[in-house]
N, CA and C atoms as an extended XYZ file, in Angstrom:
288
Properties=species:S:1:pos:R:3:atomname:S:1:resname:S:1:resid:I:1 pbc="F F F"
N       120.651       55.520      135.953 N   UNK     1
C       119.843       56.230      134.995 CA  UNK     1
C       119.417       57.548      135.605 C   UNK     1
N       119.563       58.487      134.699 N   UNK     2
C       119.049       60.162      135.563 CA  UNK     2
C       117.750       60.128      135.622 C   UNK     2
N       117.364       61.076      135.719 N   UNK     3
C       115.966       61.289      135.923 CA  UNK     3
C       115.535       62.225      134.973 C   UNK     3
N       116.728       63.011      134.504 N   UNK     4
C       116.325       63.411      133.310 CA  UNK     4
C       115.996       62.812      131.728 C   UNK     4
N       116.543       61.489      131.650 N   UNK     5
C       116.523       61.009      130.719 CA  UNK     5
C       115.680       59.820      130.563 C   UNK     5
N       115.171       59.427      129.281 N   UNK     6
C       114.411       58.459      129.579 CA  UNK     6
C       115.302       57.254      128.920 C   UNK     6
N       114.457       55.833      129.270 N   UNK     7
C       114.608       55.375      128.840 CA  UNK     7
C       115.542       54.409      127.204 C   UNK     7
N       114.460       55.098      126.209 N   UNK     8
C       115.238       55.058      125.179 CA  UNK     8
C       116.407       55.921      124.858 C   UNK     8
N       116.225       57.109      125.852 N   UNK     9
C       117.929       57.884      125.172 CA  UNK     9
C       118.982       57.012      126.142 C   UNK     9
N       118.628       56.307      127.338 N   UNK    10
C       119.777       55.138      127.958 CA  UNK    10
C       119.942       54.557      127.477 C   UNK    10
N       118.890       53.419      126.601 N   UNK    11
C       119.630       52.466      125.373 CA  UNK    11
C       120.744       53.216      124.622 C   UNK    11
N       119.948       54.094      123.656 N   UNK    12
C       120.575       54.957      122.969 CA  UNK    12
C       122.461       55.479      123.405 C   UNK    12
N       122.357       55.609      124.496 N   UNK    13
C       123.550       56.269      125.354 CA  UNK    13
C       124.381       54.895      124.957 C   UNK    13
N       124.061       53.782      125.702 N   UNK    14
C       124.680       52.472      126.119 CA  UNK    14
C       125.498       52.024      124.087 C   UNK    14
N       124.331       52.184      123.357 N   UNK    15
C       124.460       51.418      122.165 CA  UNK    15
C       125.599       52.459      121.845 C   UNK    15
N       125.775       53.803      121.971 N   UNK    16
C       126.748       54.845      121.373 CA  UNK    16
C       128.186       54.660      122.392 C   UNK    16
N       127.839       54.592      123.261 N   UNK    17
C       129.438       53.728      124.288 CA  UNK    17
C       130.254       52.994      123.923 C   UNK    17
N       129.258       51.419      123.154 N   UNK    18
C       129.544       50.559      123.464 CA  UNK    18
C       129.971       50.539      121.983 C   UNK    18
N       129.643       51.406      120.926 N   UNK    19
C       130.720       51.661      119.772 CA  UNK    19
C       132.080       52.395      119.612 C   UNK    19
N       132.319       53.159      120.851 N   UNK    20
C       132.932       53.501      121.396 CA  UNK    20
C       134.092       52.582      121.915 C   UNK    20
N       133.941       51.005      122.254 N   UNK    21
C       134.470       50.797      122.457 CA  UNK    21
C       134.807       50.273      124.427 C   UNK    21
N       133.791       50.583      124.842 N   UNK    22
C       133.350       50.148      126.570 CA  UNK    22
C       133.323       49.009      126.225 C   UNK    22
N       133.751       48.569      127.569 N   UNK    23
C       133.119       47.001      127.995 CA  UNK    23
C       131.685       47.280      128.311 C   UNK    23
N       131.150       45.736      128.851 N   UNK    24
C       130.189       45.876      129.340 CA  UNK    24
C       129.662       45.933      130.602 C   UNK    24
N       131.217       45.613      131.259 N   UNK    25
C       130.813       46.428      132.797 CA  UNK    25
C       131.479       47.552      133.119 C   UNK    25
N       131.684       48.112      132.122 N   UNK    26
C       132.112       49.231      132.362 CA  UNK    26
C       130.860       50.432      131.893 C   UNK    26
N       129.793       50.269      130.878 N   UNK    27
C       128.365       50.152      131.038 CA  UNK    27
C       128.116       50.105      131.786 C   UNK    27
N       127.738       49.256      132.722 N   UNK    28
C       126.806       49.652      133.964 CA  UNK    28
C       127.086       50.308      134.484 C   UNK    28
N       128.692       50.707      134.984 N   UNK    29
C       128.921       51.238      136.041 CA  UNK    29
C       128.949       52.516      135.699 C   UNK    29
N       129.101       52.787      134.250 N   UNK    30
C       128.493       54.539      133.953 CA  UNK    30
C       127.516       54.681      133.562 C   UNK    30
N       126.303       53.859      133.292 N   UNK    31
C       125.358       54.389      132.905 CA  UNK    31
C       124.294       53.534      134.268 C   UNK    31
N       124.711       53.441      135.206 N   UNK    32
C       124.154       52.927      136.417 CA  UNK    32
C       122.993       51.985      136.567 C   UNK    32
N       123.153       50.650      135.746 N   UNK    33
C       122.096       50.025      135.142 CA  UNK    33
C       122.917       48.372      135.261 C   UNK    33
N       121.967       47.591      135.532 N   UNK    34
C       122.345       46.051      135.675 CA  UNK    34
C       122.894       45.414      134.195 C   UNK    34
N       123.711       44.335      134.450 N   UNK    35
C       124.108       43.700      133.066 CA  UNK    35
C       122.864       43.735      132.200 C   UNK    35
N       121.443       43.134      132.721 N   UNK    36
C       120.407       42.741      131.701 CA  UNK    36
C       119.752       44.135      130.745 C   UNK    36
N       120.141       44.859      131.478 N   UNK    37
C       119.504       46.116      130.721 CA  UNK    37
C       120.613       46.833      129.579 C   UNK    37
N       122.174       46.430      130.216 N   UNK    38
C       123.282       46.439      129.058 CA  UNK    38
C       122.807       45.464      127.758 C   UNK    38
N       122.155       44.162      128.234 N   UNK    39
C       122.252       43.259      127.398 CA  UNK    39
C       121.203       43.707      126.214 C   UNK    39
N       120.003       44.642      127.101 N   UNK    40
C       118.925       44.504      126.179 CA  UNK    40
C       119.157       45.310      124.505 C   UNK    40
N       119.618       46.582      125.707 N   UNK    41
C       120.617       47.443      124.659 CA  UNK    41
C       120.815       47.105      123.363 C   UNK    41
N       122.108       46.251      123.801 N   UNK    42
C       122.726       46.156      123.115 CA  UNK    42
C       122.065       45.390      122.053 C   UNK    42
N       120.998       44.092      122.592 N   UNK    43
C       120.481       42.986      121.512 CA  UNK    43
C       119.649       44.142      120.624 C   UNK    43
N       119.548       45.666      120.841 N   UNK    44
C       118.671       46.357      119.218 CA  UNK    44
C       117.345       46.010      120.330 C   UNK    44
N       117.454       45.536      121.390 N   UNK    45
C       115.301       45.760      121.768 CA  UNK    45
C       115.250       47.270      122.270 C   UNK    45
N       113.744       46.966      122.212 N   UNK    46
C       113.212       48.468      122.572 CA  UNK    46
C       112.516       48.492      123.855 C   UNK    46
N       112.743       49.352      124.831 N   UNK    47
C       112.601       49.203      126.336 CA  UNK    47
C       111.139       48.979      126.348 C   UNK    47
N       110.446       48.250      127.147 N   UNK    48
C       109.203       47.792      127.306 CA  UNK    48
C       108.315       48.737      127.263 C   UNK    48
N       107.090       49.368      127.372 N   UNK    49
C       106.592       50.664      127.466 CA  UNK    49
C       106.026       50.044      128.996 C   UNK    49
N       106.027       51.560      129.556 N   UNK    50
C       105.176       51.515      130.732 CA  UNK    50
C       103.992       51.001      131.163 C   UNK    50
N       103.933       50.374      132.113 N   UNK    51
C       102.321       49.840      132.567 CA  UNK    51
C       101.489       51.258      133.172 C   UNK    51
N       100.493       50.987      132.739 N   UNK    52
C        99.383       51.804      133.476 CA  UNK    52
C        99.350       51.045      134.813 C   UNK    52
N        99.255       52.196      135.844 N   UNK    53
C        98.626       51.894      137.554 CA  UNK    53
C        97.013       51.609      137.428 C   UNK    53
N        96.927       50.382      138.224 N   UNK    54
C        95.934       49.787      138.320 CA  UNK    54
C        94.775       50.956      138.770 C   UNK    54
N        93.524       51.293      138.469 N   UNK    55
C        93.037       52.365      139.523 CA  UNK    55
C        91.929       51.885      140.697 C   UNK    55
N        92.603       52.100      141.115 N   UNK    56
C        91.828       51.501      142.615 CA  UNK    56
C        90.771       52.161      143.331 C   UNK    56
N        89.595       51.316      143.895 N   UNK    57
C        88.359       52.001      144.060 CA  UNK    57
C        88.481       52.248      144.979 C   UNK    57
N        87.895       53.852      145.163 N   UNK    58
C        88.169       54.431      146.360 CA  UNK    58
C        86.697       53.800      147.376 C   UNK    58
N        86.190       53.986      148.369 N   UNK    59
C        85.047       54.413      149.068 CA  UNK    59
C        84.211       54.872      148.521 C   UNK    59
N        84.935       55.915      148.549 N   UNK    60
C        83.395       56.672      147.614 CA  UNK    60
C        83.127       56.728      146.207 C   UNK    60
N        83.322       56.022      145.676 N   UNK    61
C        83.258       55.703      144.478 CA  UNK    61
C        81.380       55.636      144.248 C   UNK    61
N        80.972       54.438      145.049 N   UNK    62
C        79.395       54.458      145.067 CA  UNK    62
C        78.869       55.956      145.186 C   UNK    62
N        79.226       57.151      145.646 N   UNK    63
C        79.083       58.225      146.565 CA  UNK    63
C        78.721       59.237      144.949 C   UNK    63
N        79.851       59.019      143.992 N   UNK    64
C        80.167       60.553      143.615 CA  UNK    64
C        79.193       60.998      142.458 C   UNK    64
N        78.369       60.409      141.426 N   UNK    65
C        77.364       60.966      141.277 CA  UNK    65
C        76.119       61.488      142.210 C   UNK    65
N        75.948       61.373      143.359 N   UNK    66
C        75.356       61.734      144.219 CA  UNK    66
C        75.293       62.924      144.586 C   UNK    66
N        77.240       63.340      144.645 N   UNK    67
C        77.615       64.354      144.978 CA  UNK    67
C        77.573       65.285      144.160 C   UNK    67
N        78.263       65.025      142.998 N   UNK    68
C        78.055       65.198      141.787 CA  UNK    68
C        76.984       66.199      141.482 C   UNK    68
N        75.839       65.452      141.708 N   UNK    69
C        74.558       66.079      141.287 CA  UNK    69
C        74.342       67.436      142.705 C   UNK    69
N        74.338       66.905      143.604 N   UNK    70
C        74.646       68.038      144.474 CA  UNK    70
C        75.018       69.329      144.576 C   UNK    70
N        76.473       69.526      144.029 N   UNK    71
C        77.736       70.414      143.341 CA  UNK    71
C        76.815       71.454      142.351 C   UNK    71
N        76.176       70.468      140.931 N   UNK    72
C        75.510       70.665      139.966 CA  UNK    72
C        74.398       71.645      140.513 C   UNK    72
N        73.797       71.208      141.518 N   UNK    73
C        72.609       71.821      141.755 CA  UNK    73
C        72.712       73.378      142.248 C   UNK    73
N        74.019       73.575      143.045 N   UNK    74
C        74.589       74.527      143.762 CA  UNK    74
C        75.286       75.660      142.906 C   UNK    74
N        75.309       74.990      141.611 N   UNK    75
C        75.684       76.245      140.877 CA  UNK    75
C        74.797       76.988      141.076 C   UNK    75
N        73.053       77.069      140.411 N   UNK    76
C        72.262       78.263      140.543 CA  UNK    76
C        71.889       78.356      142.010 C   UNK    76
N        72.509       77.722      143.042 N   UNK    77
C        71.622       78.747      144.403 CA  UNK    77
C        72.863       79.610      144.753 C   UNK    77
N        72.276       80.852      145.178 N   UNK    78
C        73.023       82.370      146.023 CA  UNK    78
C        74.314       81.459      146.866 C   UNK    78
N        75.256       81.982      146.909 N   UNK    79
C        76.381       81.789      147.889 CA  UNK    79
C        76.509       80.913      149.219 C   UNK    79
N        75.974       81.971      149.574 N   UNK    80
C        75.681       81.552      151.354 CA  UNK    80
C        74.909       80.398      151.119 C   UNK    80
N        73.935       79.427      150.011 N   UNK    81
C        72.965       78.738      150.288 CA  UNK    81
C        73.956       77.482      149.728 C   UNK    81
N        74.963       77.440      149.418 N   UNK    82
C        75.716       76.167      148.476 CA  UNK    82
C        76.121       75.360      149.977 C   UNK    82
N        76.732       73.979      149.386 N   UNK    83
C        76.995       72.791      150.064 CA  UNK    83
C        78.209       73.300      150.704 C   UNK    83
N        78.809       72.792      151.732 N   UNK    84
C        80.200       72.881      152.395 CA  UNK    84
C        80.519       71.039      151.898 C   UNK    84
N        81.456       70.936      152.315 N   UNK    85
C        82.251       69.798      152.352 CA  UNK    85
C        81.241       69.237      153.769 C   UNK    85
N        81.106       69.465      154.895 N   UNK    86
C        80.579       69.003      155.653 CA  UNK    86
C        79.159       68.762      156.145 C   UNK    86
N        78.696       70.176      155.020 N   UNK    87
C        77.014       69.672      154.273 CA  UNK    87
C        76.936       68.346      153.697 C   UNK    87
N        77.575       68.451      152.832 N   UNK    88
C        77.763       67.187      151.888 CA  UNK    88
C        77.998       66.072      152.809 C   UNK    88
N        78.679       66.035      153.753 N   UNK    89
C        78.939       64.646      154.647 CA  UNK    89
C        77.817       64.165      155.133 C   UNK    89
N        76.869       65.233      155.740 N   UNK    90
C        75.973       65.423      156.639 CA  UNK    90
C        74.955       64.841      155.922 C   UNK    90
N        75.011       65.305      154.766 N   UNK    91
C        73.352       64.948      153.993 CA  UNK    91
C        74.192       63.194      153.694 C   UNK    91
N        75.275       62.627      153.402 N   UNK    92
C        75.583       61.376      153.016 CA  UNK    92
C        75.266       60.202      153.832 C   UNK    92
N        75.928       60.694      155.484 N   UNK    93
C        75.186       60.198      156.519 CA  UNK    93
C        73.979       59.792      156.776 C   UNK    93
N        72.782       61.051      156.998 N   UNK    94
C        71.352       61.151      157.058 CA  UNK    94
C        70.768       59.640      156.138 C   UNK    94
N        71.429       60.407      154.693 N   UNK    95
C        70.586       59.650      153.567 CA  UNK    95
C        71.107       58.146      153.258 C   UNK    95
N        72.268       57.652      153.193 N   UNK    96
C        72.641       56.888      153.066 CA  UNK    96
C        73.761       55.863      153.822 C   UNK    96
């Protein structure tokens, strides 16, 4: 399967082949895909939709309204007076 193409245009590809007149291992081996995914093809299903990635809690997860509010606060002070990345560590440390 390319990488340009998705999914349903590979069914799509496989089902237009295989009226064509391909075998079905001759399918895989051009459209670079296992018998079961020839098979699915062909049975008229429709490729599964994607799972969402689980999202996984970072560390600082407890942390980021904290920071958050921090950031927030630093909009109205002068330049030179805003948080660094290592302000921010510093005060996380101290405080918590």
């Amino acid at each position: 399967m390319g990488n340009s193409q998705s999914k349903v245009e590979l069914y799509s590809a496989i089902r237009k082949d295989h009226l064509l007149g391909m075998s079905m291992r001759s399918l895989q081996q051009v459209h670079n895909v296992t018998w079961r995914t020839v098979r699915r093809a062909l049975d008229g299903k429709w490729p599964e939709p994607r799972k969402k990635p689980r999202q996984k809690e970072t560390r600082l997860d407890p942390y980021k309204t904290l920071i958050d509010s921090m950031l927030k606060a630093d909009l109205d002070a002068p330049p030179k007076q805003r948080h660094t990345a290592q302000r921010i560590f510093d005060r996380l440390i101290e405080g918590h």
